[in-house]
C-alpha positions in Angstrom: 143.2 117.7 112.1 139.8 117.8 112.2 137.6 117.5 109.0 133.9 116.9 107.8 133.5 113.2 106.6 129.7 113.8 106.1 126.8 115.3 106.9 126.5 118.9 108.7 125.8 120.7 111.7 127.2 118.5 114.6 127.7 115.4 113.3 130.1 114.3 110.7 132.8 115.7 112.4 136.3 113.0 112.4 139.1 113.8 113.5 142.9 112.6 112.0 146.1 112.3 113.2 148.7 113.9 110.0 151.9 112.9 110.6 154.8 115.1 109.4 154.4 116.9 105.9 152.8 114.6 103.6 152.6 114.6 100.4 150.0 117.5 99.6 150.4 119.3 103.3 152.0 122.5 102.5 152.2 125.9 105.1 152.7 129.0 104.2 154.4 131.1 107.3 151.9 134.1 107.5 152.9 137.8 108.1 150.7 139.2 110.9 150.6 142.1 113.5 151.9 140.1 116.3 155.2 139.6 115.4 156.2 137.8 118.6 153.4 134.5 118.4 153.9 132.8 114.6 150.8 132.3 112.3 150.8 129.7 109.8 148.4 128.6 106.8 148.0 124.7 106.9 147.0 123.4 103.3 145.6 119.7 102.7 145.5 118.7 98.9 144.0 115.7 98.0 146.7 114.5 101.2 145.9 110.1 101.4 145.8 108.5 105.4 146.0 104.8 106.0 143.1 103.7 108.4 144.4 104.0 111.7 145.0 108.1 111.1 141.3 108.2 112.7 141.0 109.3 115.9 137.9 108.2 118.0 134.9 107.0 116.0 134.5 108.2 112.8 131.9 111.0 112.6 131.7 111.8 116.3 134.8 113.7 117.0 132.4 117.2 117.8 132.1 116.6 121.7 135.8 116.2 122.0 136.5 118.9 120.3 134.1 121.7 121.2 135.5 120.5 124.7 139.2 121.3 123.7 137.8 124.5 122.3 136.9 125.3 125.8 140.0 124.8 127.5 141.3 126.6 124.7 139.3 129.7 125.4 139.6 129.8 128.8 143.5 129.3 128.4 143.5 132.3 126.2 141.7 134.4 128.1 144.0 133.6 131.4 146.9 135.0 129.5 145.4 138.2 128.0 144.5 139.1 131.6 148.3 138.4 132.2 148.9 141.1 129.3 146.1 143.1 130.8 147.4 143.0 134.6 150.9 144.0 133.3 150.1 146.8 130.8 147.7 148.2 134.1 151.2 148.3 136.2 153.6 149.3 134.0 151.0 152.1 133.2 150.5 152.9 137.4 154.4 153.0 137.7 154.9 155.0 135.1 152.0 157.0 136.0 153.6 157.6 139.7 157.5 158.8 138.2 156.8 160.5 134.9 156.3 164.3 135.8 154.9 167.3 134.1 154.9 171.2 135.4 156.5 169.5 138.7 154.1 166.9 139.5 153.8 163.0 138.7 151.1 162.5 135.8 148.8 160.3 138.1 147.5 163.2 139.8 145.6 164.6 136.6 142.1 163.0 136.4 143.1 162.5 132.9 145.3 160.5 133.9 143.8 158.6 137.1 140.5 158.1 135.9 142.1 156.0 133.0 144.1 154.3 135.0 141.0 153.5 137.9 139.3 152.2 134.2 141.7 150.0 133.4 141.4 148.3 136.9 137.9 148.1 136.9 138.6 145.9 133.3 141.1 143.8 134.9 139.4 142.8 138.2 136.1 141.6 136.0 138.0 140.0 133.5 140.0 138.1 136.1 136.6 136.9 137.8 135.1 136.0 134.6 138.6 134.2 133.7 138.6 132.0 136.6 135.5 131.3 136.4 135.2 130.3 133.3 138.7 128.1 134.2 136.1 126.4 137.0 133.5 125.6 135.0 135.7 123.9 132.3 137.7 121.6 134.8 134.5 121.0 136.6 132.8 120.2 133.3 130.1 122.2 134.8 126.8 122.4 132.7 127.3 126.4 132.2 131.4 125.5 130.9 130.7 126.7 127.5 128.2 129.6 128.4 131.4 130.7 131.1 134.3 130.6 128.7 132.3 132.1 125.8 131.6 135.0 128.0 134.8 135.6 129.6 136.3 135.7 126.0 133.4 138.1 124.4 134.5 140.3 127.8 138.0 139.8 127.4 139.0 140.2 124.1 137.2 143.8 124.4 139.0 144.7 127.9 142.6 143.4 126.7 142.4 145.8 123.6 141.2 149.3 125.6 143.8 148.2 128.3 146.4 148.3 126.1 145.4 151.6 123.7 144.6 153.5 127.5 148.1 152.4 128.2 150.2 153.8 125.0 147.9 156.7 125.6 149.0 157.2 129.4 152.6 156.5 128.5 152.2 159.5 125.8 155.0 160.1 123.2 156.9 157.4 124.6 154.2 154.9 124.5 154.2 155.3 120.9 158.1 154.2 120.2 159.5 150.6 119.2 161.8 152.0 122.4 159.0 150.8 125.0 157.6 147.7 125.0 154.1 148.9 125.2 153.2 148.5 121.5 154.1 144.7 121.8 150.9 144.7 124.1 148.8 146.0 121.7 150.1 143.7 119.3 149.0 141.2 121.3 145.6 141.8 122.4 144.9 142.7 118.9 145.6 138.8 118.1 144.6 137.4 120.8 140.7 139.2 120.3 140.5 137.3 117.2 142.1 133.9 118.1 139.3 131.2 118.7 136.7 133.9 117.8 136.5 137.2 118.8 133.7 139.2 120.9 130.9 139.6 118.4 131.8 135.7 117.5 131.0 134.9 121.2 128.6 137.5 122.1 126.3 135.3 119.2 127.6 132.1 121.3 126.0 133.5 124.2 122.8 134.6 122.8 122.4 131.1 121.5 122.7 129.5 125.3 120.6 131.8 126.3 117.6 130.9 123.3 118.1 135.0 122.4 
């Protein structure tokens, strides 16, 4: 658990190792829209830890941390372009079989110009992904600047994927029937877990003195 144990900004960050549910730890199972990844509410109330519950030196926790934040963020965004990279085939496949006055769907421009869309969101997120990926295992200067980016561009992609693919999918799309919905369940959550685009789009602006 991290926690402030003084000061602000940076420093005065500790962080504690809570064992089991203490006495004052309660948490509250929350109901979200992504009913397949569980969301809970972690209370501490006036919760007492022995000495050796500190982690690290007192106060000085905030490198560590920011630097699981980025692995973090770059593992997120490595599994929303999963969701994204699935959503864009099942979507192609569909597009190919499903037929309408005769033909398969995937010859209307309607349809195909989506479709080339969605690929064109895949492929960059992918690149921004891995790179991002790179530059935290490298610990490369840029690491935070990387997976703040590839999250800001991520978070946005994952969410039009997945409405462009109910929407090519049509009536169907739109049924518990097809899995399709779970998808945009998904990237709904995912956007706002460890910050979402505006939230890293500021992150950026910072790095770059904006």
């Amino acid at each position: 658990m991290a926690a402030r144990s003084r000061g602000e900004g940076e420093n005065g960050i500790t962080l504690f190792l809570v064992k089991g549910r203490r006495k004052g730890v309660t948490v509250k199972p929350l109901e979200t829209l992504d009913m397949t990844r569980r969301w809970c509410e972690v209370r501490f109330e006036g919760v007492e830890l022995d000495a050796d519950a500190v982690m690290g030196a007192p106060d000085k926790a905030w490198p560590r941390l920011r630097r699981a934040l980025e692995w973090a963020t770059a593992a997120i965004c490595a599994e929303m372009v999963g969701g994204v990279q699935k959503v864009l085939e099942t979507s192609t496949e569909y597009a190919k079989t499903r037929q309408q006055f005769g033909k398969p769907i995937g010859i209307y421009q309607a349809v195909s110009h989506k479709l080339a869309d969605m690929l064109v969101l895949s492929e960059s997120g992918r690149s921004a992904t891995y790179y991002a990926a790179w530059a935290v295992d490298a610990d490369a200067p840029d690491r935070a600047l990387a997976s703040s980016m590839a999250k800001a561009y991520v978070s946005d992609a994952y969410r039009k994927v997945a409405g462009d693919g109910i929407q090519v999918h049509g009536g169907i799309g739109f049924t518990w029937e097809h899995d399709m919905h779970l998808y945009f369940k998904r990237a709904k959550s995912s956007e706002v877990t460890l910050g979402d685009a505006t939230y890293h789009r500021e992150l950026v602006a910072q790095a770059l003195d904006l």
